[in-house]
MOPAC internal coordinates of N, CA, C and O (Angstrom, degrees):
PM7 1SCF
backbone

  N    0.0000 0     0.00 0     0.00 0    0    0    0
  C    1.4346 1     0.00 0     0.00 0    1    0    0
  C    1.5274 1   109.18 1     0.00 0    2    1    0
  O    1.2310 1   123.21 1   -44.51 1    3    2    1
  N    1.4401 1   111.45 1   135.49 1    3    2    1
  C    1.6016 1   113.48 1  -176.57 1    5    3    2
  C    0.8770 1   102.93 1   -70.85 1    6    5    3
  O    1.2310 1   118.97 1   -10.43 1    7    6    5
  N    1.7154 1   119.57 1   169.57 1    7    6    5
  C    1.4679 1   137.38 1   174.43 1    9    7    6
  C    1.1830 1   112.04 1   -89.03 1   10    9    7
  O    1.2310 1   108.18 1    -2.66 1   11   10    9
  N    1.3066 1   139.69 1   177.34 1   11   10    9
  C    1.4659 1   134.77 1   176.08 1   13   11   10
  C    1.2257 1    98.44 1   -75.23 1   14   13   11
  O    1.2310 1   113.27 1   -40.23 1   15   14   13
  N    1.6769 1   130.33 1   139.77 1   15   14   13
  C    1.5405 1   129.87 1  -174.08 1   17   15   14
  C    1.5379 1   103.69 1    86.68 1   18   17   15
  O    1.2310 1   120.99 1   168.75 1   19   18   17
  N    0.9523 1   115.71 1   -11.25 1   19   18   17
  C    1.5277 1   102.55 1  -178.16 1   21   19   18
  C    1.2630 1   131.19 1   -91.16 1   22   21   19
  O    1.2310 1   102.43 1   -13.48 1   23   22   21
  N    1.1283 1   149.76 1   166.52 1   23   22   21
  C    1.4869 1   144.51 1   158.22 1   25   23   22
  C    1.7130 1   131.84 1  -115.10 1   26   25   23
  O    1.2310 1   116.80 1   -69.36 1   27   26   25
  N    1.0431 1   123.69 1   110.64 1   27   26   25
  C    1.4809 1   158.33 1   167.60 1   29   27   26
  C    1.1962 1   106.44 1   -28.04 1   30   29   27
  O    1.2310 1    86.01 1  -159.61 1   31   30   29
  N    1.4273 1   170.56 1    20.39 1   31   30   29
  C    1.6259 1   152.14 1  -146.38 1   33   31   30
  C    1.4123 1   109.54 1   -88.10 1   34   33   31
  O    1.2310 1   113.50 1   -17.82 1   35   34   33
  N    1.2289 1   129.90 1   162.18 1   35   34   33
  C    1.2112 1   137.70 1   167.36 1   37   35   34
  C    1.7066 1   115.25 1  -148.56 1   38   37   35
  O    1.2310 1   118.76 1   -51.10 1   39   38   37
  N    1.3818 1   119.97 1   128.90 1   39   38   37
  C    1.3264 1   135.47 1  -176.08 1   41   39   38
  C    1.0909 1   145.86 1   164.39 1   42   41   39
  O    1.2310 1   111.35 1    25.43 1   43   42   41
  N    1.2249 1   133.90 1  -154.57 1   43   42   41
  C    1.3745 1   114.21 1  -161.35 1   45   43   42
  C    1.5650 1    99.12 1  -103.16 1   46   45   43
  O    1.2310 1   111.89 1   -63.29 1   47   46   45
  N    1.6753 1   132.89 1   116.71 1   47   46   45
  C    1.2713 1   134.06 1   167.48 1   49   47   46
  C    1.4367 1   134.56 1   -55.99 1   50   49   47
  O    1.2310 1   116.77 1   -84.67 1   51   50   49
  N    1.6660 1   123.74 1    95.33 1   51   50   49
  C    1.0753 1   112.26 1  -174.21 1   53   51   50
  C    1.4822 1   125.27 1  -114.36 1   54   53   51
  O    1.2310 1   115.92 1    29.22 1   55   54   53
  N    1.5332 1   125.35 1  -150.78 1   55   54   53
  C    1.5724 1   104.29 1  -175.65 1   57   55   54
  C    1.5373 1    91.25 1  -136.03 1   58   57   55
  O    1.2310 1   114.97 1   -46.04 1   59   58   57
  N    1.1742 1   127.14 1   133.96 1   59   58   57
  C    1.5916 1   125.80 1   139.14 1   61   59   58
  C    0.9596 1   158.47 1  -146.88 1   62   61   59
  O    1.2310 1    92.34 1   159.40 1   63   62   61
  N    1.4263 1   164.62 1   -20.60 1   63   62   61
  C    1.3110 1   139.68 1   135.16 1   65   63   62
  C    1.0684 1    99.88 1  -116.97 1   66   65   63
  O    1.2310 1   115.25 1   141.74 1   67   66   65
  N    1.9165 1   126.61 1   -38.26 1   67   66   65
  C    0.8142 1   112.96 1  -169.07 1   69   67   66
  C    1.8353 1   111.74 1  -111.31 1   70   69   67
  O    1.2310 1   117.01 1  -135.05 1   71   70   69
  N    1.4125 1   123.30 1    44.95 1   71   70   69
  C    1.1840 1   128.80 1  -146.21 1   73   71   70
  C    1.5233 1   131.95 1   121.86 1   74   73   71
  O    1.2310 1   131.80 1    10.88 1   75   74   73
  N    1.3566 1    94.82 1  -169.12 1   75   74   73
  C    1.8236 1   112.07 1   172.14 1   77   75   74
  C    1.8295 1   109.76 1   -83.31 1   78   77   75
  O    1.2310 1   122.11 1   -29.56 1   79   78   77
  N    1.1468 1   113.56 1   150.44 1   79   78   77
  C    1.4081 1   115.60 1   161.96 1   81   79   78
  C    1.2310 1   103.26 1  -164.04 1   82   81   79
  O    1.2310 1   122.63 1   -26.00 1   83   82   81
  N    1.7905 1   112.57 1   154.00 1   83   82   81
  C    1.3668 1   138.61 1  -167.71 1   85   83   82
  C    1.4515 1   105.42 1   -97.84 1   86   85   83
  O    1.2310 1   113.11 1   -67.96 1   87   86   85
  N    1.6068 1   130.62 1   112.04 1   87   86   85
  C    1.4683 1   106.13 1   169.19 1   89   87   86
  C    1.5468 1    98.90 1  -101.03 1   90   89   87
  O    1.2310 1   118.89 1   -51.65 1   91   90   89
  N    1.4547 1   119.73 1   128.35 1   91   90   89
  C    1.2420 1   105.38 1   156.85 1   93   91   90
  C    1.8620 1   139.67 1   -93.33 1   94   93   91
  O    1.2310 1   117.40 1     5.11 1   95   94   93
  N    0.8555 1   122.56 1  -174.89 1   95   94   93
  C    1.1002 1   136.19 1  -171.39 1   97   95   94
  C    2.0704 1   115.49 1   -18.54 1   98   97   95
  O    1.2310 1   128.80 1   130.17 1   99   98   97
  N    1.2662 1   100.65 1   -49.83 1   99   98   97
  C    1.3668 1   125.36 1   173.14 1  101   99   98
  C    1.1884 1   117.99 1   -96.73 1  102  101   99
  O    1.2310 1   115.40 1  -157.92 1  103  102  101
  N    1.5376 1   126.33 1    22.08 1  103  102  101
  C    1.2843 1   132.62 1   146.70 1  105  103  102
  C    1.5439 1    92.73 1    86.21 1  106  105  103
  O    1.2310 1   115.15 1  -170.57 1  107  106  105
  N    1.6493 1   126.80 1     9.43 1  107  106  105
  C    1.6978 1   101.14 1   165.62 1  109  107  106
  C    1.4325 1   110.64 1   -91.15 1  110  109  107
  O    1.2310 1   132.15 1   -21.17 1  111  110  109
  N    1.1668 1    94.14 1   158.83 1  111  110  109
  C    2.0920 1   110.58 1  -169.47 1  113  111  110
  C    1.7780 1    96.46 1  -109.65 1  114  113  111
  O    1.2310 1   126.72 1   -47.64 1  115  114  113
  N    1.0741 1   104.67 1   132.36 1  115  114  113
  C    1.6167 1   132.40 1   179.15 1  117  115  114
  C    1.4139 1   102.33 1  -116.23 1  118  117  115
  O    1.2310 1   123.00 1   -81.58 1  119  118  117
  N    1.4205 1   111.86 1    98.42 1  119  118  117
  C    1.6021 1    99.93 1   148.85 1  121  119  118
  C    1.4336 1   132.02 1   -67.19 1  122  121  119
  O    1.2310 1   127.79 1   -36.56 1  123  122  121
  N    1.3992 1   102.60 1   143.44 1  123  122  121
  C    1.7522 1   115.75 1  -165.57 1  125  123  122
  C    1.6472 1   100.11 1  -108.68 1  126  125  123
  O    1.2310 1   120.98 1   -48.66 1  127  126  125
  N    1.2736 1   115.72 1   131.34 1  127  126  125
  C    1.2806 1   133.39 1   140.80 1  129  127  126
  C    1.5470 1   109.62 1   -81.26 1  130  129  127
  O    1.2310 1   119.37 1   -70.32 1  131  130  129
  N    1.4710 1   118.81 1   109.68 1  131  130  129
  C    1.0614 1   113.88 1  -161.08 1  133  131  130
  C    1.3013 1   106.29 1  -166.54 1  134  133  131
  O    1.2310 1   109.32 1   -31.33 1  135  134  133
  N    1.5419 1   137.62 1   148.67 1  135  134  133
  C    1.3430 1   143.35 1  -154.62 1  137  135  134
  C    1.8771 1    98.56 1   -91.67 1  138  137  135
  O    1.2310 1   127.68 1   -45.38 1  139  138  137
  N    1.6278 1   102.82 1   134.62 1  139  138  137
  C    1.6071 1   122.13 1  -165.34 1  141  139  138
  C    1.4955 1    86.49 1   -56.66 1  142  141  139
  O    1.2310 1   111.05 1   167.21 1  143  142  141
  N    1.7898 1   134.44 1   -12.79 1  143  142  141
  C    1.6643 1   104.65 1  -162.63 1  145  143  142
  C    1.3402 1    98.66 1   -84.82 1  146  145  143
  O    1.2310 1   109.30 1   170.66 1  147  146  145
  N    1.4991 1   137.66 1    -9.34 1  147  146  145
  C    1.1638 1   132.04 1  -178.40 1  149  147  146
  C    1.5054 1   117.71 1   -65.06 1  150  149  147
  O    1.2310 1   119.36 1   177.83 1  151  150  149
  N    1.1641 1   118.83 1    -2.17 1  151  150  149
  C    1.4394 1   117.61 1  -166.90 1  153  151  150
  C    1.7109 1    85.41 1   -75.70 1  154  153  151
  O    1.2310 1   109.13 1   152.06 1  155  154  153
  N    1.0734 1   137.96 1   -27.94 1  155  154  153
  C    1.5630 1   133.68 1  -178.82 1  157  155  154
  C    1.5011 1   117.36 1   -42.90 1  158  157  155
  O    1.2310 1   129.64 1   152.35 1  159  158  157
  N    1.6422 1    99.02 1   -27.65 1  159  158  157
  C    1.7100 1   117.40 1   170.54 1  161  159  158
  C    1.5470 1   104.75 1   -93.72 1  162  161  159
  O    1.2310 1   105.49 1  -126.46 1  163  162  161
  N    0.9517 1   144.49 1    53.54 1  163  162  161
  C    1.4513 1   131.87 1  -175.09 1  165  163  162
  C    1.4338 1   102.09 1  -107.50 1  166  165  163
  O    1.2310 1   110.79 1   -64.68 1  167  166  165
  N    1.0669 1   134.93 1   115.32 1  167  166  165
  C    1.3402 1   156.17 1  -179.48 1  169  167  166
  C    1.5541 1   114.45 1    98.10 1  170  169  167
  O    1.2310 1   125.09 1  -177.04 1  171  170  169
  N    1.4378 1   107.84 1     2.96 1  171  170  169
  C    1.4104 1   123.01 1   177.82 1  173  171  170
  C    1.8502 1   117.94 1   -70.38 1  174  173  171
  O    1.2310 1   114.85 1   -37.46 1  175  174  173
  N    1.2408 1   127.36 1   142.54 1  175  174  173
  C    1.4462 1   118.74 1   158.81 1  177  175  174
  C    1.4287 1   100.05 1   -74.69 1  178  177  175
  O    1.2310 1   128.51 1   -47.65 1  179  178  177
  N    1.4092 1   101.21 1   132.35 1  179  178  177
  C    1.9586 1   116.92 1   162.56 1  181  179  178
  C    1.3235 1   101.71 1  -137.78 1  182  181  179
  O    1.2310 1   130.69 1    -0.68 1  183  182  181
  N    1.2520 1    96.98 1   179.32 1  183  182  181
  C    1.6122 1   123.31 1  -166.14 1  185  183  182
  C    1.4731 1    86.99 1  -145.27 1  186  185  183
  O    1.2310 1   129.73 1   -58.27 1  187  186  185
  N    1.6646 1    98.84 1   121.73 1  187  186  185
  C    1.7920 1   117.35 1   172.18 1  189  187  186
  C    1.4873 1   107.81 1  -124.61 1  190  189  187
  O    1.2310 1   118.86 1   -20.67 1  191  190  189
  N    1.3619 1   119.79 1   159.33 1  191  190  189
  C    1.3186 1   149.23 1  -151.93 1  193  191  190
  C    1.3022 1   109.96 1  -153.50 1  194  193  191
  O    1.2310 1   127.95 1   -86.77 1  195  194  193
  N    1.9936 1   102.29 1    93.23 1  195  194  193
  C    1.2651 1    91.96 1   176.65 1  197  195  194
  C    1.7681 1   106.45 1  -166.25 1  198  197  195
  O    1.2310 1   123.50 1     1.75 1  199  198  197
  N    1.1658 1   110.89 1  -178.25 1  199  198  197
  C    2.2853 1   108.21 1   177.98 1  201  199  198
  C    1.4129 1    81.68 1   -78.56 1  202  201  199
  O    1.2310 1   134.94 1   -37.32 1  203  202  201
  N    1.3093 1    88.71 1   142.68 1  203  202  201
  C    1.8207 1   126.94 1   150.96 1  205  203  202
  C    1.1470 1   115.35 1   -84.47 1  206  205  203
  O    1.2310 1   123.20 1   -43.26 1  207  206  205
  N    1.4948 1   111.47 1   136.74 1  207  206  205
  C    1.3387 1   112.34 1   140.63 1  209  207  206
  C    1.3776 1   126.80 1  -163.33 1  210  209  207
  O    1.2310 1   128.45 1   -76.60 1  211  210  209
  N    1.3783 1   101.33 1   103.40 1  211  210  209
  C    1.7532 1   126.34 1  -151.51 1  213  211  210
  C    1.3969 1    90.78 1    56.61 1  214  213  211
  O    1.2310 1   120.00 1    48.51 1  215  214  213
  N    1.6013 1   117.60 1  -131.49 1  215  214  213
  C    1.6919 1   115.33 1  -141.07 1  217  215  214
  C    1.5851 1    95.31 1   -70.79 1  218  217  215
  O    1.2310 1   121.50 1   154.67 1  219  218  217
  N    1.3003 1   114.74 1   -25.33 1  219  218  217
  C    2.0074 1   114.52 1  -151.75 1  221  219  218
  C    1.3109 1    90.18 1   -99.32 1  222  221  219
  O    1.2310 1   132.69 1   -49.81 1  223  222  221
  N    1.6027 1    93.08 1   130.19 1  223  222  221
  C    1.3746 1   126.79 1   169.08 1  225  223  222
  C    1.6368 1   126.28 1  -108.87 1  226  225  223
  O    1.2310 1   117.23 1   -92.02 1  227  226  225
  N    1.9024 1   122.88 1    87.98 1  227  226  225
  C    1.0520 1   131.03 1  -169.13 1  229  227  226
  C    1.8426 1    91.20 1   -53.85 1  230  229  227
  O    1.2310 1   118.01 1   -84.86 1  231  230  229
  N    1.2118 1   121.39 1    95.14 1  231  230  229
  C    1.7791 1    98.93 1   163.80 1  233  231  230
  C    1.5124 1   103.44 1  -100.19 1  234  233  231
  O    1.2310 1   131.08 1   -33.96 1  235  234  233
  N    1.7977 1    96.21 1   146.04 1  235  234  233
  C    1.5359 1   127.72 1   166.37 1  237  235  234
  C    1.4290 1    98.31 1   -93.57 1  238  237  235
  O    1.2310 1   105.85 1   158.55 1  239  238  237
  N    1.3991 1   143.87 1   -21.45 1  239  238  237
  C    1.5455 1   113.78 1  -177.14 1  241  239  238
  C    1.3673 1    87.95 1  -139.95 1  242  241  239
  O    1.2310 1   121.73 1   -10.46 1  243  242  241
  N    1.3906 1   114.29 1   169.54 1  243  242  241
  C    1.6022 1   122.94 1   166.05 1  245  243  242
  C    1.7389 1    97.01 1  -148.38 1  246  245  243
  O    1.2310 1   120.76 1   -31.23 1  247  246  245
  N    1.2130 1   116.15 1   148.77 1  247  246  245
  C    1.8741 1   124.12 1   157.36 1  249  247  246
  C    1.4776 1    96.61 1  -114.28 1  250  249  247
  O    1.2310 1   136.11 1    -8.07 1  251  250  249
  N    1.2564 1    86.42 1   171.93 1  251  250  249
  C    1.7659 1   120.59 1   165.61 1  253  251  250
  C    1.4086 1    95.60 1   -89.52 1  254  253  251
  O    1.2310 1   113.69 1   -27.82 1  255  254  253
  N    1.5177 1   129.54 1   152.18 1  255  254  253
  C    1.5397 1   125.23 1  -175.93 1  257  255  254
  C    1.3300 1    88.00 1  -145.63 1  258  257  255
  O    1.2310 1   125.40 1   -42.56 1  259  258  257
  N    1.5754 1   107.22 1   137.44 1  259  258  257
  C    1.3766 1   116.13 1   176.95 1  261  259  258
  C    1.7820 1   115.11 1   -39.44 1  262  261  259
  O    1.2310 1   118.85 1   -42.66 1  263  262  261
  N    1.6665 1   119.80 1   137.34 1  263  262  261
  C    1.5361 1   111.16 1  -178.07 1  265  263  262
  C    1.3815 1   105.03 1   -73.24 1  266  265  263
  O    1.2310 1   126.14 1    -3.68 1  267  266  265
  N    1.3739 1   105.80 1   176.32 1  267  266  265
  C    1.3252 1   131.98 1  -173.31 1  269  267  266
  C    1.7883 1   121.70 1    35.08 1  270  269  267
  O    1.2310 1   132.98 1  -145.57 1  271  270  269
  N    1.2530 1    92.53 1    34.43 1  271  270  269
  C    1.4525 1    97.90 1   144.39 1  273  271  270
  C    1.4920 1   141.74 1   -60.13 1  274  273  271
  O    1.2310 1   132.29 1   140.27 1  275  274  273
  N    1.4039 1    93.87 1   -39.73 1  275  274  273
  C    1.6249 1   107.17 1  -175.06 1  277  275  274
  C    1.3371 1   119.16 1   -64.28 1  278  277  275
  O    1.2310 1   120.10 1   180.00 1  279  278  277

């Protein structure tokens, strides 16, 4: 559960030129500030936990989220 200030995302983790990014459900892309071990999820649905600001999302936590949710 987020903190107050925080932001919630959920989607599919991908990689591109300049990094990680989240697409969710409706096809918007969130860039992630986010630790290189996550690439272990890369094409995975997750759920991240982290400050906004506009598209970039500093996340402190990420899960694996059950597939085919989206």
């Amino acid at each position: 559960m987020p903190a107050t200030g925080e932001t919630e995302l959920t989607g599919r983790l991908k990689a591109g030129r300049h990094g990680f990014f989240l697409e969710d459900a409706n096809g918007v892309r969130w860039a992630l500030k986010i630790d290189r071990s996550a690439r272990d999820f890369l094409g995975q649905q997750i759920t991240v936990i982290g400050h906004r600001s506009a598209k970039l999302v500093d996340v402190h936590q990420y899960t694996a989220t059950a597939p085919d949710t989206l």
